[in-house]
C-alpha positions as CSV (number, residue, x, y, z in Angstrom):
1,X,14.1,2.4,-9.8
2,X,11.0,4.4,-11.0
3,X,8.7,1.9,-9.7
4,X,4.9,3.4,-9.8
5,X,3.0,2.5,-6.1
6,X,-0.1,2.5,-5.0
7,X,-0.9,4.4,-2.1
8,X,-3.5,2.3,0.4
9,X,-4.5,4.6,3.5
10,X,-5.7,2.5,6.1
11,X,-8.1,2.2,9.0
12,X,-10.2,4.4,7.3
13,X,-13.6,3.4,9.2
14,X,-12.0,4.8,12.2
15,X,-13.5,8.2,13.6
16,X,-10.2,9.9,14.2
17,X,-9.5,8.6,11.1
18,X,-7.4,11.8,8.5
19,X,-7.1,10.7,4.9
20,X,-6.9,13.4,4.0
21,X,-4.0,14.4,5.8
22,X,-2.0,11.0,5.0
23,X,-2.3,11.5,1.1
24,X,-0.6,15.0,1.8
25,X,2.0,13.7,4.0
26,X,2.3,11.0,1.3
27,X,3.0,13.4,-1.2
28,X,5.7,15.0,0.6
29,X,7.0,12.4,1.2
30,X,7.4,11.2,-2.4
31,X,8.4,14.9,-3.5
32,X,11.5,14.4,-0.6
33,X,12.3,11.1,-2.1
34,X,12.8,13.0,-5.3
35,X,9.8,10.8,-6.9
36,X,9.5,11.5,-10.7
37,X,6.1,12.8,-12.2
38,X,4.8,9.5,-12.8
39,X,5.6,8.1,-9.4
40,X,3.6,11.5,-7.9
41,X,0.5,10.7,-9.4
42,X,0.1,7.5,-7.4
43,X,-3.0,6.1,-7.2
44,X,-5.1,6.1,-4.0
45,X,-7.2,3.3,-2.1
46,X,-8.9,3.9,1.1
47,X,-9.3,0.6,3.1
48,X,-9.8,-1.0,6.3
49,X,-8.0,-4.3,6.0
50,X,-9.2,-5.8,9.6
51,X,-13.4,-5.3,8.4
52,X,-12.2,-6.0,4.5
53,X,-13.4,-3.1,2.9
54,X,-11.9,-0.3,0.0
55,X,-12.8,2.7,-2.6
56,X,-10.5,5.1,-4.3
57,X,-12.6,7.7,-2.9
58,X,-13.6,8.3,0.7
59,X,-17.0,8.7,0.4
60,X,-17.5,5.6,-2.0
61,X,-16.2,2.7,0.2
62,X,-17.1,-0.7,-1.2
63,X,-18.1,-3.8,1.4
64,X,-14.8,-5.9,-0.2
65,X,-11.2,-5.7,-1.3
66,X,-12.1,-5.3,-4.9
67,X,-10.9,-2.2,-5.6
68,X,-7.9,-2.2,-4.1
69,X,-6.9,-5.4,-5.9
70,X,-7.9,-3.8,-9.2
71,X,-5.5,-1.1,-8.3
72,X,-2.9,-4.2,-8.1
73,X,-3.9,-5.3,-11.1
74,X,-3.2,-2.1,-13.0
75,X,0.5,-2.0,-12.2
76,X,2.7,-3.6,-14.8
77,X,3.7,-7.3,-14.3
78,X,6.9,-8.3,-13.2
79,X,9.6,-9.7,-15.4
80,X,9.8,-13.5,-14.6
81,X,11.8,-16.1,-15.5
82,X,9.7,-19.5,-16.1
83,X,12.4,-21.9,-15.5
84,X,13.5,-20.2,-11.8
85,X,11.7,-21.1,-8.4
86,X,9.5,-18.6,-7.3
87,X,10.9,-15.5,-4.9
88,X,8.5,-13.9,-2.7
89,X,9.6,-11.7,0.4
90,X,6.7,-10.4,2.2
91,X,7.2,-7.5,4.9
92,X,5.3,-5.4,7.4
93,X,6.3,-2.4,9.3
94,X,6.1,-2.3,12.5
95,X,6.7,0.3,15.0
96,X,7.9,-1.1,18.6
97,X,5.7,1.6,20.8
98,X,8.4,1.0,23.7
99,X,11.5,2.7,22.1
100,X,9.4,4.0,19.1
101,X,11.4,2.9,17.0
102,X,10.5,1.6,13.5
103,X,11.7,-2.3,12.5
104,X,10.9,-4.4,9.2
105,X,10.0,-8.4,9.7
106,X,9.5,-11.0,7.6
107,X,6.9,-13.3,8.2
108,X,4.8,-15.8,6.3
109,X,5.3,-18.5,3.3
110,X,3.7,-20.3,0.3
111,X,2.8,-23.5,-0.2
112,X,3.0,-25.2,-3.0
């Protein structure tokens, strides 16, 4: 598809926290997908979503979401078309810690 992401590592304010690690395990990941060049020089945001806070850097964390929604706003827009009602299909990944097993759900909606 040669979609370009964005790479948000998470729960960064936590102590045990490794993000250093998770880009590297990122990237390996992405090199087994067989990502092309473009899609391996992802860019990087370093968040906490549940205290609202992000930087592209570690050690420059902002006390917002800004930059990781200027990140968003980077990527190129979609291709819509005007006269179609909108799509939307928004996921999370969970991982049951029972059967550790990992499951994709569906949730949430738009009003209009």
């Amino acid at each position: 598809m040669g979609l370009k992401a964005i790479v948000v590592v998470n729960k960064i304010d936590r102590p045990q926290a490794r993000p250093e690690y998770v880009v590297d395990k990122t990237f390996d990941l992405f090199a087994d997908l067989n990502a092309n060049d473009a899609q391996m020089d992802f860019q990087i945001v370093y968040a906490s979503g549940m205290n609202g806070i992000s930087g592209t850097h570690p050690s420059d964390i902002k006390d917002n979401l800004k930059p990781l929604f200027e990140e968003i706003l980077k990527l190129p827009m979609a291709k819509v078309d005007q006269g179609k009602p909108l799509q939307v299909m928004i996921t999370m990944l969970w991982r049951c810690l029972k059967n550790d097993k990992f499951s994709i759900y569906s949730c949430g909606g738009i009003a209009m």
